[in-house]
C-alpha positions in Angstrom: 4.3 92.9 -119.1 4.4 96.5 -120.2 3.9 98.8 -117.6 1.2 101.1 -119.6 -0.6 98.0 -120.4 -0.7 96.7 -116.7 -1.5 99.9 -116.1 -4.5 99.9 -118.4 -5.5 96.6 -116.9 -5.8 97.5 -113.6 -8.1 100.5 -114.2 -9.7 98.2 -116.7 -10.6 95.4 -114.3 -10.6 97.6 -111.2 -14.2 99.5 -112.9 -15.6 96.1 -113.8 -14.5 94.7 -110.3 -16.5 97.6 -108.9 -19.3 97.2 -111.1 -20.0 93.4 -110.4 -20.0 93.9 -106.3 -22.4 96.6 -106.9 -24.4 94.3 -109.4 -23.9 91.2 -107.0 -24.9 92.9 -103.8 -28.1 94.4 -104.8 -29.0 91.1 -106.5 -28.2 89.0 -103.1 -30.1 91.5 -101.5 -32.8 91.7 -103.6 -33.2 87.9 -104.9 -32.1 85.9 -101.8 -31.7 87.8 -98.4 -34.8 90.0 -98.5 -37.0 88.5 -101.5 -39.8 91.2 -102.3 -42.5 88.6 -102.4 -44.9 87.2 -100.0 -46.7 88.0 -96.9 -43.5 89.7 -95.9 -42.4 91.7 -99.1 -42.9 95.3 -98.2 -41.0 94.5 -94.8 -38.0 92.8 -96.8 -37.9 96.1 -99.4 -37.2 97.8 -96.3 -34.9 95.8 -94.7 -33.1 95.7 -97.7 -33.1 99.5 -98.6 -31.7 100.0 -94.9 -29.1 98.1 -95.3 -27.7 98.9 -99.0 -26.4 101.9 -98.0 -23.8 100.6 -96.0 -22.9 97.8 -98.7 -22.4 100.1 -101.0 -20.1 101.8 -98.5 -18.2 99.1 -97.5 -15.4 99.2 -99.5 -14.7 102.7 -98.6 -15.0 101.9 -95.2 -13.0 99.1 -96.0 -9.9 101.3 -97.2 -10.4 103.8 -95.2 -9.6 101.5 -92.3 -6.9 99.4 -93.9 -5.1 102.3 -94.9 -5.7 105.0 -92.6 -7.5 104.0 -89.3 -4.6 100.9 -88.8 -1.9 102.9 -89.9 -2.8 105.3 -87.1 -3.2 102.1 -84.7 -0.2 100.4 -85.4 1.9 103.7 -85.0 0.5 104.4 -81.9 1.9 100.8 -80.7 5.5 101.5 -82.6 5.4 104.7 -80.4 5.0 102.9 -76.9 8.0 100.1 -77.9 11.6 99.9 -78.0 13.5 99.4 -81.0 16.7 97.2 -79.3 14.3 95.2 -77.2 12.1 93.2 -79.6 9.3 95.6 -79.5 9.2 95.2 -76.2 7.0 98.4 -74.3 8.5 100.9 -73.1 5.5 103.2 -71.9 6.4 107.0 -72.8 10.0 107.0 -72.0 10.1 107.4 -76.6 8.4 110.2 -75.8 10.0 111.6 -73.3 13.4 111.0 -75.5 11.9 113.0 -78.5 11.1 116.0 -75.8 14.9 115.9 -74.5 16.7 116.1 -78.4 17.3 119.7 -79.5 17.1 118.3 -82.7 13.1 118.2 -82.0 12.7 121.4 -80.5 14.5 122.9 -83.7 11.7 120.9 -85.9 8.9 122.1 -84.0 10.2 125.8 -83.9 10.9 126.0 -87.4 7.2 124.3 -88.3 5.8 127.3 -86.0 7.3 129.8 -88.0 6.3 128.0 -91.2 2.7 127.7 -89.8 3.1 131.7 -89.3 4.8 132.7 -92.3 3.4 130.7 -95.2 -0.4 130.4 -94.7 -0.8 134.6 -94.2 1.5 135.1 -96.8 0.0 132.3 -99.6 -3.5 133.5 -98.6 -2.5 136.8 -98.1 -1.0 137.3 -102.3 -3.6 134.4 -103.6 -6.5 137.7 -102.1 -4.2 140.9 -103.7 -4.1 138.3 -107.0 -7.5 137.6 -107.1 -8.8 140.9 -106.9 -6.3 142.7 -109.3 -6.7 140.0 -112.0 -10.5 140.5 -112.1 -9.9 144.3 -113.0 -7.7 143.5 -115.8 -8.1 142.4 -119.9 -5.4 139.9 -119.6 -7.0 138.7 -116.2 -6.8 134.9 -117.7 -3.9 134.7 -118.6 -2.4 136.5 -115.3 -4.2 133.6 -113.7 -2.5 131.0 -115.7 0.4 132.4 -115.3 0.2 132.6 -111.3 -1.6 128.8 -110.9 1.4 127.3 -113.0 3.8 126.6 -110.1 0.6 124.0 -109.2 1.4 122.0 -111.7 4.8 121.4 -110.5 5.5 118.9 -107.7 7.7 120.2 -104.6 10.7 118.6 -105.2 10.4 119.8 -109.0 10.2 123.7 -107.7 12.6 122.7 -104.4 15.4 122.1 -107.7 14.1 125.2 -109.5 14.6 127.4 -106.9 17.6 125.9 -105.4 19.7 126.9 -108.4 18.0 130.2 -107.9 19.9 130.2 -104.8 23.1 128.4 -106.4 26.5 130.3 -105.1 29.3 129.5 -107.3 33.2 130.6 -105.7 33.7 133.9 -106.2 35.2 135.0 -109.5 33.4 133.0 -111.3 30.1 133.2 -113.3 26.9 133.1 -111.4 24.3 130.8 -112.3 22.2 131.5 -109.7 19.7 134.7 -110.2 20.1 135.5 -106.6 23.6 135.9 -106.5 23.7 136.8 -110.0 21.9 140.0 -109.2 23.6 141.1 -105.9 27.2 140.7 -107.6 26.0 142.7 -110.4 24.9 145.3 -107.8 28.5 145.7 -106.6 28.6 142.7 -103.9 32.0 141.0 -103.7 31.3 137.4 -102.6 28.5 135.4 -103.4 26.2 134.4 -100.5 25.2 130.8 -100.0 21.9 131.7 -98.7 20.7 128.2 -97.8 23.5 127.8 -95.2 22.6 131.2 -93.1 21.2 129.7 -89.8 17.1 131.0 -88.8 16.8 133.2 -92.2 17.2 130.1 -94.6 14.4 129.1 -93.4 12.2 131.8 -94.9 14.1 131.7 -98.7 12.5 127.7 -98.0 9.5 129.3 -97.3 9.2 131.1 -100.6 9.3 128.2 -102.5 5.8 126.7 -100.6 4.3 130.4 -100.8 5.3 130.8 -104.7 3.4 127.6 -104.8 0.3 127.9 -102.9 -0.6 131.3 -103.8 -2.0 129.8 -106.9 -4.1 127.9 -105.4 -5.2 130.6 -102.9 -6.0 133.1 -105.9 -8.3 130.4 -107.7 -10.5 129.6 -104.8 -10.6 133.3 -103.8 -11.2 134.5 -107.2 -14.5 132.3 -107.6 -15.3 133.7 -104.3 -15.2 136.9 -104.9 -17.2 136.5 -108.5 -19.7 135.0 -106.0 -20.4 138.2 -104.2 -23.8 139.8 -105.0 -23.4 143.4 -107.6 -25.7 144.9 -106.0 -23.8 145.2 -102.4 -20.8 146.9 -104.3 -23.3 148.8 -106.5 -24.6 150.2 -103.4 -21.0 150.8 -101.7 -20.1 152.9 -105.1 -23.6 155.1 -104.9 -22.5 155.6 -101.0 -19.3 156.8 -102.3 -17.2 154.0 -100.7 -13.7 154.1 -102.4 -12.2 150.7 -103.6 -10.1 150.3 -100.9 -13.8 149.9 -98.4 -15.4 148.2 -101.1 -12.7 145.5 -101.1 -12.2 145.6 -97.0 -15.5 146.7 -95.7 -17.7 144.7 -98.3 -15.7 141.8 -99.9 -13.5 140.5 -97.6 -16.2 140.1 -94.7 -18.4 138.4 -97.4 -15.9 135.6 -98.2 -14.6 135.6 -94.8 -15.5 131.8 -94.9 -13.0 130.9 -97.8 -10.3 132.7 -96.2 -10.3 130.7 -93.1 -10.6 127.6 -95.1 -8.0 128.4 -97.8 -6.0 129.5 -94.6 -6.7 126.1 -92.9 -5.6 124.0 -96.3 -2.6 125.5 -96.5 -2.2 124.9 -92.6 -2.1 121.4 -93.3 0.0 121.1 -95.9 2.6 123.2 -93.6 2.3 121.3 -91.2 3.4 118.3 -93.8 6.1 119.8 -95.7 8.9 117.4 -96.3 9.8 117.7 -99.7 11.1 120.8 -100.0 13.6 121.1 -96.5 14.7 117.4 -97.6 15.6 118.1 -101.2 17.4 121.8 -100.8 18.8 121.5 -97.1 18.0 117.6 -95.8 17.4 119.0 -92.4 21.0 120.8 -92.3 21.6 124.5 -91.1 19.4 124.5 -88.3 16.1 124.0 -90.9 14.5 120.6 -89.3 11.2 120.5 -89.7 8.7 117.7 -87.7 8.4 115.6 -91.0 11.5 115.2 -91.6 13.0 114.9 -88.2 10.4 111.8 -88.4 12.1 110.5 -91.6 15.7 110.9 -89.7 14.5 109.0 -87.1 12.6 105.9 -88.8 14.9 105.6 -92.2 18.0 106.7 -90.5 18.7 106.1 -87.2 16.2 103.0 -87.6 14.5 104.2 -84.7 10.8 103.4 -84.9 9.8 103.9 -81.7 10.8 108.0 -81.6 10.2 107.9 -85.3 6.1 107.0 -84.7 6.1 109.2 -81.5 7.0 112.0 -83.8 4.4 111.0 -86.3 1.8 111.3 -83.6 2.9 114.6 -82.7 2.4 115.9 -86.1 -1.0 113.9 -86.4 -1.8 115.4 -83.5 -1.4 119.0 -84.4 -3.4 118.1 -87.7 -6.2 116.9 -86.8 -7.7 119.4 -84.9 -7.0 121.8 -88.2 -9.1 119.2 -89.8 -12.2 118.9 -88.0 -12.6 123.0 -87.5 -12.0 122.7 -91.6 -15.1 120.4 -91.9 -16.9 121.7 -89.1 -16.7 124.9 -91.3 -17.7 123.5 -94.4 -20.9 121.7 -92.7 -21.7 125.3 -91.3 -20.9 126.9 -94.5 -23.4 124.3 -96.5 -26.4 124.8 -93.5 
């Protein structure tokens, strides 16, 4: 079978699927569980209405805990068990085997300095983008132009941007704009900037900022539309230059999105994989936790350190998480 028409089938059947449970579990509750006739009807309607709610979010629940909450379970368990011992338990001791590698420590120092780095600086350009783009005729298209590397997955802009950093031998012609440019600014031998230990980190870094600040400037930009005319009105009569009208009066306003755009972006650092595995693999001292975890499970075949790594990162995840919807309930209040 095709795979667009499978495809099309799946989706197809997957609506009516949904459809028919919906159909079939209002009509068992209405028809044969809690009839609405007799001396009891208005107590069936609702029995009934309490308890639709929760059939109709059943199969979300349903997913939810086949696909996240066991997951999380069943790593746990991989986490306490040895590998060469037929999952037999082995208490903390992968734990304590993940704290002694240096490998680790790298992973977790390098996600630190991501976690520093890339949030201040995605949030930090996605603000200075969304404010000068507002004051300009060809704001749109500025926009478009910033939001594109959205569009492109992480591996996609982890191979643009590693033949930015391309080093051919030297004599030859650069392809790569970063060497390109420093040759033609009188440098003798091209640098292979992905192999210099601590700062290839950061020219990683740049690829996730160049990405995120798109998203950054969007959410930012509808903030700051959101903010009432008459408080920078009333700023401008006071004689409040732009720089106090856009750090005295906007920022505080939106100071909500900032810390959530901040947060989301947190997440996804805390994450990255894609673009450490496909321009370094982990080499020149640029581990990060994900992938250490993918070295350890897919590699070394080493589940138990593998999941004990997974439930370090889970662990520094979730409470990012909860703040983020903690924030969002309080923002909505």
């Amino acid at each position: 079978m095709h795979p667009a028409f499978l495809g099309i089938a799946t989706i197809f059947f997957g609506v009516v699927a949904c459809l028919g449970y919906f159909w079939g579990a209002n009509w068992v509750l209405d028809k044969v569980i809690f009839p609405p006739r007799g001396p009891n009807a208005g107590r069936n309607i609702n029995r009934a209405n309490l308890i639709r709610p929760w059939v109709f979010l059943f199969p979300a629940l349903f997913a939810l805990t086949l696909y996240l909450v066991y997951p999380v379970i069943e790593t746990f368990r991989l986490s306490l068990t040895d590998r060469d011992a037929d999952n037999a338990f082995v208490g903390a001791a992968n734990y304590t085997q993940m704290l002694s590698e240096p490998k680790f420590w790298e992973a977790m120092r390098n996600n630190m300095l991501w976690l520093i780095v890339v949030p201040a600086l995605s949030t930090g350009f996605g603000l200075l983008a969304a404010q000068l783009t507002d004051r300009l005729s060809w704001g749109n298209i500025a926009k478009s132009l910033i939001f594109m590397p959205m569009a492109i997955s992480f591996v996609g802009a982890s191979v643009i941007w590693k033949l930015v950093y391309d080093a051919r031998p030297a004599g030859t012609d650069q392809i790569g704009i970063l060497n390109a440019l420093y040759i033609w600014f009188g440098g003798t031998e091209p640098n292979t900037w992905l192999t210099i230990p601590f700062w290839n980190n950061f020219f990683l870094m740049i690829v996730l900022v160049w990405i995120q600040t798109g998203f950054a400037m969007v959410i930012l930009s509808a903030a700051l539309r959101g903010i009432p005319e008459e408080t920078v009105e009333a700023a401008i009569v006071d004689g409040a230059n732009p720089f106090q009208i856009f750090f005295k009066i906007k920022v505080p306003q939106i100071k909500g999105t900032i810390l959530v755009v901040w947060t989301t972006i947190t997440i996804t650092v805390l994450k990255v994989f894609d673009i450490v595995f496909a321009m370094t693999n982990g080499q020149w001292e640029t581990q990060v936790l994900a992938n250490y975890m993918y070295d350890k499970m897919f590699r070394a075949n080493d589940w138990g350190v593998g999941s004990a790594s997974a439930m370090v990162i889970m662990l520094l995840v979730t409470p990012i998480l909860i703040w983020n919807v903690r924030n969002a309930r309080r923002e909505l209040r």
